[in-house]
C-alpha positions as CSV (number, residue, x, y, z in Angstrom):
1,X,15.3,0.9,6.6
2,X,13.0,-0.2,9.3
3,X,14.0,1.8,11.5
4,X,13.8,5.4,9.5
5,X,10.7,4.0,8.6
6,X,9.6,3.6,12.1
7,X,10.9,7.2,13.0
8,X,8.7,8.6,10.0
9,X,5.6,6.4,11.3
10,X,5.9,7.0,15.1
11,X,8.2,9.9,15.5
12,X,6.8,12.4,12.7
13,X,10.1,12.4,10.7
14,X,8.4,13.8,7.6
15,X,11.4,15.5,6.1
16,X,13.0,11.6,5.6
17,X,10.3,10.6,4.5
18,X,10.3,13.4,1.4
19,X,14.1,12.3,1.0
20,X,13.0,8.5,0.5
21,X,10.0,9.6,-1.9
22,X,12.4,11.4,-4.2
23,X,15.3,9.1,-3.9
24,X,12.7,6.1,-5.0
25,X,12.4,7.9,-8.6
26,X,15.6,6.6,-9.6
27,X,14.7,3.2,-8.4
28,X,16.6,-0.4,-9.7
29,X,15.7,-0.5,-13.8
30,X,14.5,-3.9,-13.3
31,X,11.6,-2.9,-10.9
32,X,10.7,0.1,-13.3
33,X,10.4,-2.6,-15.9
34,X,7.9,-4.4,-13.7
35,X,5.7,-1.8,-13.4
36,X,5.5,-1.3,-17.1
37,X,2.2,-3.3,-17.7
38,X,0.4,-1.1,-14.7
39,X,-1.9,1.2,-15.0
40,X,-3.6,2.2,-11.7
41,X,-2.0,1.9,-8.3
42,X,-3.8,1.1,-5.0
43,X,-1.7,2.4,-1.8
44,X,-3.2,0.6,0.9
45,X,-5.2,2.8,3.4
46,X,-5.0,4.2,7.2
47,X,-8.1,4.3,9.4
48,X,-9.5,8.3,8.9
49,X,-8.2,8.8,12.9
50,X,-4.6,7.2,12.0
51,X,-4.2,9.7,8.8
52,X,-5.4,12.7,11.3
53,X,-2.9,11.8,13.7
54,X,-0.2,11.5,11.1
55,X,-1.4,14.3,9.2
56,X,-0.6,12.2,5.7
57,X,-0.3,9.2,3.9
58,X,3.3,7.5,4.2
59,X,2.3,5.4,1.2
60,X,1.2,7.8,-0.6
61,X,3.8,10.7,0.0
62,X,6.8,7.9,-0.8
63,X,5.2,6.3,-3.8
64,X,3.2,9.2,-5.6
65,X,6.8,10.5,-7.0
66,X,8.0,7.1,-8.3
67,X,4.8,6.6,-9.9
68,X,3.7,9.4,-11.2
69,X,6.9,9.5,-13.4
70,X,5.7,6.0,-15.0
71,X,2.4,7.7,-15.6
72,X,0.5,5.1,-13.0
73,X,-2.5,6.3,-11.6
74,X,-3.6,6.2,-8.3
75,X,-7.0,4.3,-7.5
76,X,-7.2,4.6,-4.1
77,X,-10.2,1.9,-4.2
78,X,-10.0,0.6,-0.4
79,X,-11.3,1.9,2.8
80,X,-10.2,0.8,6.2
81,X,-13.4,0.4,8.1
82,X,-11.9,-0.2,11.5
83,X,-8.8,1.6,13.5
84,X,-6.3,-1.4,14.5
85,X,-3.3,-1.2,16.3
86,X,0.2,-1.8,14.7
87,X,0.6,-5.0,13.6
88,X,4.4,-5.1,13.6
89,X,4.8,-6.5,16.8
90,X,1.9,-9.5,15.9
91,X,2.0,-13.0,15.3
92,X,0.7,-13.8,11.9
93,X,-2.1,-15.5,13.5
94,X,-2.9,-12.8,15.0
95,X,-2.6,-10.4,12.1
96,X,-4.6,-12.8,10.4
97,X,-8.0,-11.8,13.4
98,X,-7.1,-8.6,13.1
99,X,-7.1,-8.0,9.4
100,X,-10.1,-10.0,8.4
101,X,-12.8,-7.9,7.2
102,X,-11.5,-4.7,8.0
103,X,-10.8,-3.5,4.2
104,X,-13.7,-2.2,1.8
105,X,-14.1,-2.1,-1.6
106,X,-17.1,-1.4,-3.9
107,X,-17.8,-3.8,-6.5
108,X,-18.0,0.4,-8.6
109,X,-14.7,0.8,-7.8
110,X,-13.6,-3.0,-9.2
111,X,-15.7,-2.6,-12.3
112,X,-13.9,0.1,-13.4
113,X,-10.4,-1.3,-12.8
114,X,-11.2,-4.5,-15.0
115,X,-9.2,-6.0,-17.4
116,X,-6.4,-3.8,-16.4
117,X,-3.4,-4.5,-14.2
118,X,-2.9,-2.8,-10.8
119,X,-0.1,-2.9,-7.9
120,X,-0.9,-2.6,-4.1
121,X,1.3,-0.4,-2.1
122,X,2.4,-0.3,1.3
123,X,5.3,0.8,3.2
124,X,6.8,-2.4,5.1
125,X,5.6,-5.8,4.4
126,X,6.3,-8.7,7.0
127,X,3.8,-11.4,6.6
128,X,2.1,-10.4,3.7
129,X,-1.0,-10.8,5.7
130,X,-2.3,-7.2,4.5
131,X,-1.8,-7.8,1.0
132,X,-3.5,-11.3,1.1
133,X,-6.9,-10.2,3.0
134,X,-7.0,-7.2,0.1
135,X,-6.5,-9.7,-3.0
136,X,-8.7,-12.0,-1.4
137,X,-11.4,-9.1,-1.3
138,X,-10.9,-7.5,-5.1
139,X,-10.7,-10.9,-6.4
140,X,-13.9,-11.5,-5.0
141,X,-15.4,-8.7,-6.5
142,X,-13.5,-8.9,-10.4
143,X,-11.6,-12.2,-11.3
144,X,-10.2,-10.0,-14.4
145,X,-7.9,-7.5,-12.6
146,X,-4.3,-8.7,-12.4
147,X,-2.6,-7.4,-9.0
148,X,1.1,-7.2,-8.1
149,X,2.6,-5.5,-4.6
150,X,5.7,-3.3,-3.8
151,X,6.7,-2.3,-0.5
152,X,9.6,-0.1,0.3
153,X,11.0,-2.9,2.8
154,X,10.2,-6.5,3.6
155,X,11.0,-7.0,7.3
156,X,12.4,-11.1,8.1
């Protein structure tokens, strides 16, 4: 898996990634059962020049199928202020420098998410460093939003 991935990120494999998007709608019962409680999901952003090289939103174009179907909408609440390089190849210290600060979210945008449930979304996880630094931010912003992740893959 982290390997088609990296061929959709860095290679422009864009037909596997519409194959993985629909295959994720008849994802593990269990997980669907997770997501029950959610209303609003949050796919965790690219810089503006990232998505123009790319041309789209892996995130988006792999979960929006998936969780559409459950009737989850998306809230895409967070902006990437700066343009970092990949971190998969980063010590967690490192992704740690890199990541601080470098999300953006309204205090708007929290309000109206309040006293609702909502699941961050990215493509591969590793450290969880990405996930952290955007908690850390909502939570800082509305203590009464209750936040769960999914990835597609969680690299060892």
């Amino acid at each position: 898996m982290k390997e088609l991935l990296h061929q959709i990120k860095y290679e422009h494999q864009y037909h596997a990634l519409l194959q993985i998007g629909r295959h994720l709608k008849s994802i593990h019962k269990d997980l669907i059962n997770q997501l029950t409680e959610v209303k609003y999901w949050v796919p965790i952003p690219y810089h503006s020049k990232r998505l123009n090289q790319r041309g789209y939103n892996i995130v988006e174009e792999l979960f929006s199928p998936l969780l559409s179907t459950l009737h989850i909408q998306k809230a895409p609440i967070i902006k990437r202020k700066k343009n970092t390089s990949a971190l998969f190849n980063k010590s967690l210290k490192h992704r740690k420098i890199i990541l601080k600060d470098i999300f953006e979210i309204s205090k708007e945008d929290c309000s109206t998410l309040a006293d609702s449930t909502l699941v961050l979304v990215d493509d591969i996880v590793s450290s969880q460093s990405t996930f952290k630094e955007i908690i850390q931010e909502i939570e800082s912003l509305n203590k009464n939003i209750s936040i769960k992740c999914l990835s597609l893959a969680k690299v060892v």
